[in-house]
C-alpha positions in Angstrom: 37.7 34.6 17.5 35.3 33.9 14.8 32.6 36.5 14.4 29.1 35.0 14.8 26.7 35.6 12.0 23.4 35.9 12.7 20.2 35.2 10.8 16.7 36.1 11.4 14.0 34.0 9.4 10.3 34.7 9.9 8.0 32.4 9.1 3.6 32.6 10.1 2.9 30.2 12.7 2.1 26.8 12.2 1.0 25.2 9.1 -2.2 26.4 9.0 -4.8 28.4 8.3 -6.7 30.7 11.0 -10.2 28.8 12.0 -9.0 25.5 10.7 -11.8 23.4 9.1 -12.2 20.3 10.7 -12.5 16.9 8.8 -15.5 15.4 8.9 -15.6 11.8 9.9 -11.4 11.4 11.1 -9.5 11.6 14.0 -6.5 10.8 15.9 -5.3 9.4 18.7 -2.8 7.9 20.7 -3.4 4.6 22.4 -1.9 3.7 26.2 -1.2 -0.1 24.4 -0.4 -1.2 20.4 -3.4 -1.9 19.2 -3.0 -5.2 17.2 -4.9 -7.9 14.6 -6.8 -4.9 12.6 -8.7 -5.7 10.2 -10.3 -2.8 8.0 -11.7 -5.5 5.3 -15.3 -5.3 7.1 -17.8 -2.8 7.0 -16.9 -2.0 10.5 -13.1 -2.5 11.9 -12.7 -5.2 14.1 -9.3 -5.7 16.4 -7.9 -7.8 18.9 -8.9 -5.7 21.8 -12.6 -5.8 22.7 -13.2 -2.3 24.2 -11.7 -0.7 20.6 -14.1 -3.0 18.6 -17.1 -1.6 20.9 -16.2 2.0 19.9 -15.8 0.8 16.3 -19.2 -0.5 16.7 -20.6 2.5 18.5 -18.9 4.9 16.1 -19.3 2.9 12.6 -15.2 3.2 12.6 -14.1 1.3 9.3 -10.4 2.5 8.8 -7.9 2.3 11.5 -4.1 2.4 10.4 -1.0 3.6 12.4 0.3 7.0 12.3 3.6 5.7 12.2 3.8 2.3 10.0 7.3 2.1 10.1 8.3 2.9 13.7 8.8 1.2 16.7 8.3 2.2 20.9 5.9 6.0 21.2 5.2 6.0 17.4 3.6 2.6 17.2 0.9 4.2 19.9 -0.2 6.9 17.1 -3.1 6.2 14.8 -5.6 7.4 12.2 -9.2 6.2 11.9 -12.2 7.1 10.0 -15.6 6.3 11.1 -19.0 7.4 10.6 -19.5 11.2 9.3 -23.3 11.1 10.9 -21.4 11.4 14.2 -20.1 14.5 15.4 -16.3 15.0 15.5 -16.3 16.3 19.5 -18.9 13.6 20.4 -16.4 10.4 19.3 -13.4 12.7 20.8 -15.6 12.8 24.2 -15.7 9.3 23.9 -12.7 8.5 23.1 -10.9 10.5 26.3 -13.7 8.5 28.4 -11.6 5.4 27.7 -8.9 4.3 30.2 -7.1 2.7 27.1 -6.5 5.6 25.3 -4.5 8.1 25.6 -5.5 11.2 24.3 -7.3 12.1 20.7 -7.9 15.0 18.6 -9.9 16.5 15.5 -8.4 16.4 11.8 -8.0 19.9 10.1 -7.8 20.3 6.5 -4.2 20.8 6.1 -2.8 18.0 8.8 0.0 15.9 7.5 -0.7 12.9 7.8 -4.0 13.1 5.2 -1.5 15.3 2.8 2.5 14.9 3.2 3.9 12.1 1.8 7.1 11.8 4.1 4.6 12.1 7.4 5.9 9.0 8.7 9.3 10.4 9.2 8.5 13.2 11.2 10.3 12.4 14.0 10.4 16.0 15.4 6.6 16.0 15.5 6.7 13.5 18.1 10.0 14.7 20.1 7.9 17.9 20.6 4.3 16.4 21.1 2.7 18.0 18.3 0.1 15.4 18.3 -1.2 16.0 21.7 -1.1 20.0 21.1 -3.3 19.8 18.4 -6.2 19.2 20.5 -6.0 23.0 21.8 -4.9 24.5 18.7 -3.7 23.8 15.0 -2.1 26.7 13.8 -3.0 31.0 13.6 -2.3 33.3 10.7 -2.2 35.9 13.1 0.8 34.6 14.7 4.2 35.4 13.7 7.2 33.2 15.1 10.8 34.4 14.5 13.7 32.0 14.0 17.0 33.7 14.6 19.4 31.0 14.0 23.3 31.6 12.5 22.5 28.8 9.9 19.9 31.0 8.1 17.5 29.4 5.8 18.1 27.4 2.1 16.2 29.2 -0.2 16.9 26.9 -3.1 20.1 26.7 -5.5 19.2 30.2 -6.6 18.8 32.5 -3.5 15.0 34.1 -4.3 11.4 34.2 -3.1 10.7 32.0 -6.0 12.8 29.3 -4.8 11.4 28.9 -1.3 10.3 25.2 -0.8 6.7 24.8 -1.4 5.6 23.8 1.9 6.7 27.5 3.1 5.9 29.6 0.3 2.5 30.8 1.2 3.4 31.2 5.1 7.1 32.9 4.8 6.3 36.5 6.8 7.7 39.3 4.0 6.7 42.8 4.4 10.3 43.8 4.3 10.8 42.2 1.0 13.5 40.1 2.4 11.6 37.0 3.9 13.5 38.4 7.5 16.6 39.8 8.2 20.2 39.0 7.9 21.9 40.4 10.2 25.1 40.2 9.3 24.7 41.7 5.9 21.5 43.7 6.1 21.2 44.4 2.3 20.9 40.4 1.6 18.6 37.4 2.4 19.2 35.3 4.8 20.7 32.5 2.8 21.9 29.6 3.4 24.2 27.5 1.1 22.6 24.4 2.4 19.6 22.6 4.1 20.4 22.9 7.8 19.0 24.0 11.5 17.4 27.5 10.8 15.7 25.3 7.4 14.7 22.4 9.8 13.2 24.5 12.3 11.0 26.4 9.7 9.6 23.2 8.6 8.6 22.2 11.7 6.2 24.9 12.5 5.8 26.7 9.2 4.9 23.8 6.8 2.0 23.7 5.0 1.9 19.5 5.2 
């Protein structure tokens, strides 16, 4: 029988800070319909559907892009806006959840991905888990500490080192044992792995910084 080796990787929740700062003048939703014809080459954005150009009107909303670009079905119900920062963030979400044709929406924190990470649009385990709509009850704790224990471990980088974590976990990798979490099998080591795989995957997807 093959002995199971066992990894422990400990990463701060999230991928951000404690009391996230909120962005003025953005938000996100999701729609219940594709929201189609938009046009953000007027002051204010105008659309094919009537009751979104009224809240672009009411809310001086002048950017509206998808989340998701290049994907088709849940993702293409995902967008971004901006509109104007003389409105309160929570007053355009109240609107917003007043409207039968949306979905659900939620504030912008400094730190979100899809205002910093590049590679946002293929974040497909953001949407298998919902991330979106969790965001509008919380965005991330520093006071939270979330163990992985997973037999893949975690890829540190060719050379096996706290210098060589990727840089979207280096500042939220938990290390007061000087060992960025435990391996199990061999106490005295990291917990390594030769290669990007589960235990890495599952770190990013709660304990990246974008």
């Amino acid at each position: 029988m093959r002995n199971l080796i066992l990894y422990a990787v400990i990463v701060s929740a999230f991928a951000y800070s404690s009391g996230p700062e909120i962005v003025e003048g953005m938000l996100q939703f999701k729609s219940q319909i594709i929201i189609t014809g938009i046009d953000n080459n007027r002051p204010t954005v105008m659309t094919d559907q009537k009751w979104f150009n009224k809240l672009a009107t009411n809310w001086g909303i002048n950017i509206l892009r998808r989340t998701f670009p290049n994907r088709d079905g849940d993702y293409a119900l995902y967008y971004n806006m901006e509109f104007d920062s003389q409105y309160s963030v929570q007053s355009v979400i109240v609107s917003f959840q007043n409207t039968p044709e949306i979905n659900s929406s939620w504030d912008v924190n400094v730190g979100h991905s899809w205002i910093e990470d590049t590679y946002y649009d293929e974040q497909w385990a953001l949407n298998t888990i919902d991330a979106y709509n969790a965001w509008q009850y919380q965005s991330g704790n520093d006071d939270v500490i979330i163990a992985v224990i997973d037999p893949t471990g975690f890829w540190f980088g060719h050379e096996p080192s706290g210098n060589t974590l990727h840089e979207d976990l280096q500042g939220n990798f938990w290390n007061e044992n000087g060992k960025y979490g435990l391996n199990i099998a061999h106490p005295s080591e990291l917990p390594y792995a030769e290669n990007w795989r589960h235990g890495t995957i599952v770190c990013g997807v709660f304990g990246a910084t974008t």
